[in-house]
N, C-alpha and C positions, 0 to 999 in steps of 0.2 A: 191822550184822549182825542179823539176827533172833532168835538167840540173847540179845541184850544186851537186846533188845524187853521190855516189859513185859507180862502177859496177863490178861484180865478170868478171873472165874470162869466164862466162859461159851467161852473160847478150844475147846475137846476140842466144844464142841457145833459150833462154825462148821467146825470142818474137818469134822467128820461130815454136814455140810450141804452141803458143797464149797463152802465159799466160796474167795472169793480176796482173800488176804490183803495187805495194805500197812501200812507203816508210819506212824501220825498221833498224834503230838503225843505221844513216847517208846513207844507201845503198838504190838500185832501186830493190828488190826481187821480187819473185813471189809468189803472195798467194794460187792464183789455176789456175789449168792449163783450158781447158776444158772439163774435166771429172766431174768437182767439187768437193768441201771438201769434200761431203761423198764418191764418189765413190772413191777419193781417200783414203781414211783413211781405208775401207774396202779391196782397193785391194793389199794397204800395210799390210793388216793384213792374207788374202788369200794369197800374192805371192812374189811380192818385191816391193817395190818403191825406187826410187833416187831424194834425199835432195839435192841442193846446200847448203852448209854451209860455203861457202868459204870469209863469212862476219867474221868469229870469226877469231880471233886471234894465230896464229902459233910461238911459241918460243921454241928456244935450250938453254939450262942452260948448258954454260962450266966451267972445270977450277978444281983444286983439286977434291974438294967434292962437289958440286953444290947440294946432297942429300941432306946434315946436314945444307946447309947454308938454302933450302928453310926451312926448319923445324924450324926457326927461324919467319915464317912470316906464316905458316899455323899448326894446332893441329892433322894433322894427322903423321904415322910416315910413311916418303920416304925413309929412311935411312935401313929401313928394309923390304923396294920392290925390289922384287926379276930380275934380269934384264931380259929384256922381260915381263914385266909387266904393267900395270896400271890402275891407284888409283883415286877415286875419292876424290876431298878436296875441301877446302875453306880458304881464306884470312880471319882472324878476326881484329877487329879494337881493340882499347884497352877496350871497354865497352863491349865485347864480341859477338859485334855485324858482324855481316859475309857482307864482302865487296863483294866476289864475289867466286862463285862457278867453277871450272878447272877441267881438266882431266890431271893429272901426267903420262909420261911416264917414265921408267928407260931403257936407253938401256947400253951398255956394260961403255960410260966413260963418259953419260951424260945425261940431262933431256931433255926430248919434254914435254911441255906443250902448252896446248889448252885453251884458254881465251872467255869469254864471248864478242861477236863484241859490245855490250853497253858500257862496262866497259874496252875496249881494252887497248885504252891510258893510264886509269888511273892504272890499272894492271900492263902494261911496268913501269909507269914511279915506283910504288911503288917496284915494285921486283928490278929496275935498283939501289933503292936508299937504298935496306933494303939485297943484295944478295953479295955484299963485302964479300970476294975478286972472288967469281964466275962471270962469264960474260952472258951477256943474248944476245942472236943473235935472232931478230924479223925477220920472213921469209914473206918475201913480194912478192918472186917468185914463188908460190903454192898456188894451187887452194887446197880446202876443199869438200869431195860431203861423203855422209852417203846413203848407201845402206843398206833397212830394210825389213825385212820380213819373213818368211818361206821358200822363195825362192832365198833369198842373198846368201847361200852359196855355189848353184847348179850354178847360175848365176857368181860369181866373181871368181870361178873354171872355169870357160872356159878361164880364160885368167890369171890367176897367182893360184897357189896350196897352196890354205891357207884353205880348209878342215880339214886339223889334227890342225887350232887352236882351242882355247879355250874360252870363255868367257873374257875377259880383257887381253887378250893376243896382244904382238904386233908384227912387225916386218915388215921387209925389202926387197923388192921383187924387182926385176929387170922383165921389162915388157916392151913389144912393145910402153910402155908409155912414158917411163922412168920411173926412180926411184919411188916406190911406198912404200908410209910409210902405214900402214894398224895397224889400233887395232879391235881388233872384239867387238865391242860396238855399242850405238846410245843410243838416248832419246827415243823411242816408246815404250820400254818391248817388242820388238821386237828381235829378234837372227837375225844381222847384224856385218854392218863393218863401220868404218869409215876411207877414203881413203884422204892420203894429196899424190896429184898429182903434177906434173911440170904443170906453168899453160899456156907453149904452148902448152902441150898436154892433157890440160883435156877438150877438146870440141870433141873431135878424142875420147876419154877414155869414157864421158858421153854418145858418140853415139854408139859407140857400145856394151855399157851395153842396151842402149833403144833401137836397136835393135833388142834384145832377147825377146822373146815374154811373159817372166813371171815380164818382167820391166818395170814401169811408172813412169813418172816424179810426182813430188807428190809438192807441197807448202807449204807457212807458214802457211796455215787456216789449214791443216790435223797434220802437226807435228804439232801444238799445243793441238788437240784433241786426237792425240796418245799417247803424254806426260803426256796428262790429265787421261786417263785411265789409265796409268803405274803408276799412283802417285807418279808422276816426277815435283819436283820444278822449274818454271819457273822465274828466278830472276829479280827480282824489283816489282814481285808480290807476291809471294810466299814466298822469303826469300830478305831480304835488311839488310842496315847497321845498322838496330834500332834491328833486328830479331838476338837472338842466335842460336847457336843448340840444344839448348835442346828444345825451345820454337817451332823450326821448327821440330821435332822427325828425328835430323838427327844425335843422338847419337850414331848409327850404322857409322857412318864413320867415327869416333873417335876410334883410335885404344886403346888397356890398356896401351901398353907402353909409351903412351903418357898423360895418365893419373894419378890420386894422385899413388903413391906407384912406378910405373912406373919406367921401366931404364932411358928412357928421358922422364920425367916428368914435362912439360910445357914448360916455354922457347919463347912461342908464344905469340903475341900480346892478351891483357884479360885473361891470364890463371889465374891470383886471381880472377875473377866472373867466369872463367868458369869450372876451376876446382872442386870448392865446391858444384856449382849446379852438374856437373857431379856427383858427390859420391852422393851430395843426392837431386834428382829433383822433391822432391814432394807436391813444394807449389803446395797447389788446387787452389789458386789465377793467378798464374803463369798462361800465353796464351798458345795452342798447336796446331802446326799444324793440322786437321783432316780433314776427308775423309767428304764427305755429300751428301746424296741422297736426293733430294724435292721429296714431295707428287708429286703425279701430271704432266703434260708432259712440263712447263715452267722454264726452265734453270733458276738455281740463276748465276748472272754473277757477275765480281769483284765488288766491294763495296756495295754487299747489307749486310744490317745491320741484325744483328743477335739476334733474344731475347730469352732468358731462355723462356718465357711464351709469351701467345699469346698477353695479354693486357699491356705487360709490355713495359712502356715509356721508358726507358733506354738500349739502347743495351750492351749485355755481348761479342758482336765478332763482327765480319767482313769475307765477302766473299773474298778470295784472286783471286782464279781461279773459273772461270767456264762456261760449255757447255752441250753441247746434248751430249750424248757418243752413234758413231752409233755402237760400237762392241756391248754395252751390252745393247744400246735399251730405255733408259732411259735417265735422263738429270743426271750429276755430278758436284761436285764441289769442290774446298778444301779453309779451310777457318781459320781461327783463333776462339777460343773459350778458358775459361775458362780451366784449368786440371781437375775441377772438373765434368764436362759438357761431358768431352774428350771418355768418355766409348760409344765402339760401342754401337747402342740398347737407346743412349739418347736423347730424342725428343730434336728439336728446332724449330723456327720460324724467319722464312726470313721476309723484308719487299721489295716488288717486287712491282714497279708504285703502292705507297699506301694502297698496302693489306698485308695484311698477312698470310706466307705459309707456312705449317708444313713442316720440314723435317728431318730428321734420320742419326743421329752419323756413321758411317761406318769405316768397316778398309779399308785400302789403301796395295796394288792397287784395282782400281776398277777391275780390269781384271789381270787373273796370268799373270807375265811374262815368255816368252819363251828362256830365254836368255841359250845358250850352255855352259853346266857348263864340 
């Protein structure tokens, strides 16, 4: 029931927008405004759009080192992000399987992390039980919204000077808003920001961003379709607790130092499975995330089954994600498949309401990202 739903501080502004409302991961969101997914997905790719995101998760890691204790519960290394910084990572279980994917920040004597809203709870309670003697403060007074586009950083210059950032850079702005915490990030492969707001003033902060004429409120049907093109993992579909990272190719966010030979060399939940497939990942048996284009104009969507050959009874994969992609025109997907299968240029076959559809290995992303390096 909708009533039982959880609501951002920005909920009275979407229905003033007409959005249309669904239920995602216990809250009341908006999927599309009335522009619709494509025009939205389009006009966040032309100009800007603004996300609420204020269902995910906001914490401050305090206390001596709060860098070295998370490093005990994620395989990347924090201890060597530079302040003013951050890092993408992930939670591993002891089978090396990835609980849940975060954005690290480091500022001068502490961490902000950014938590997945599915996995919020179980996030708090695992960092609360695994981050001894560091302390974890869950911020419950801050609203979340992500500003994406080509035109985010003409737009979030009219009201605080974060031009001279960088790509994964973060910082502290003092604003007619109050306090604004700002990283220059997002999920679209978009060169944007993501803004944690005071959440009496992020209806006053969202509106006078959308009153600027290169800004539209955008939903969860468009961010998932811009994530989809940026060949951006959406978790519980993409990557889960059975999925490692080699098997999802997110061995790029695995830093050396934290690998075999490494100054801190594991230390993390699964690092005897993960470490050795790190050094050497090339069972051809072994599943990989990849990229996927179908023949034809019929989206493969999650769970369609995947076969080596067109007649073949047995499926070799599974679709994780997929949609129509309107930047490049075509439909997309990303999916799970054998390593051996894994080369762009290698046919497969979908099975889509009882047929069978050719479709083509690809690299990821489907579309470059624009992100300000």
């Amino acid at each position: 029931m909708a009533e039982d739903l959880l609501k951002t501080p920005l909920h009275g502004l979407h229905l003033e927008l007409g959005a249309r409302m669904v239920p995602f991961a216990g809250y009341e969101m908006p999927v599309q405004y009335a522009m619709g997914v494509m025009k939205e997905h389009l006009h966040t790719r032309a100009a800007a759009g603004l996300f609420d995101v204020s269902h995910m998760g906001q914490v401050l890691l305090t206390g001596a080192d709060p860098a070295e204790d998370l490093e005990r519960l994620v395989p990347q290394s924090i201890t060597g992000l530079k302040p003013n910084r951050q890092r993408y990572a992930f939670f591993t279980n002891e089978n090396g399987g990835i609980e849940d994917d975060i954005m690290v920040a480091r500022r001068e004597d502490h961490l902000f992390v950014v938590v997945n809203a599915a996995c919020k709870a179980a996030d708090i309670a695992l960092m609360r039980a695994g981050l001894q003697p560091s302390e974890l403060v869950e911020i419950t007074d801050r609203a979340l919204l992500a500003l994406q586009g080509p035109s985010a950083e003409a737009a979030l210059s009219r009201i605080v000077p974060v031009a001279p950032m960088a790509f994964m850079e973060v910082g502290i702005f003092p604003s007619d808003f109050g306090e604004l915490w700002i990283s220059r990030s997002g999920y679209t492969g978009e060169d944007g920001f993501e803004i944690s707001v005071p959440a009496d003033h992020a209806e006053g902060f969202a509106r006078a961003l959308l009153d600027m004429e290169e800004v539209a409120p955008i939903g969860l049907g468009a961010r998932d379709s811009l994530r989809l093109e940026a060949g951006l993992c959406l978790y519980g579909n993409d990557i889960d607790t059975t999925t490692d990272p080699v098997q999802a190719s997110l061995t790029w966010a695995i830093q050396k130092t934290r690998r075999a030979g490494g100054a801190h060399e594991g230390g993390f939940p699964g690092d005897s499975i993960l470490l050795p497939k790190l050094s050497d990942p090339d069972d051809p048996e072994d599943r990989r995330r990849v990229g996927i284009r179908p023949e034809g104009r019929a989206p493969m969507r999650e769970h369609v089954q995947l076969f080596e050959n067109e007649k073949d009874e047995t499926p070799v994969g599974v679709v994780s994600s997929g949609a129509f992609g309107p930047t490049v025109g075509h439909p997309i997907s990303m999916g799970y498949v054998p390593a051996r299968l894994s080369a762009p240029g290698t046919r497969i076959w979908g099975e889509v309401r009882g047929k069978r559809m050719a479709a083509e290995i690809v690299s990821l992303p489907f579309r470059p990202s624009t992100y300000k390096r």
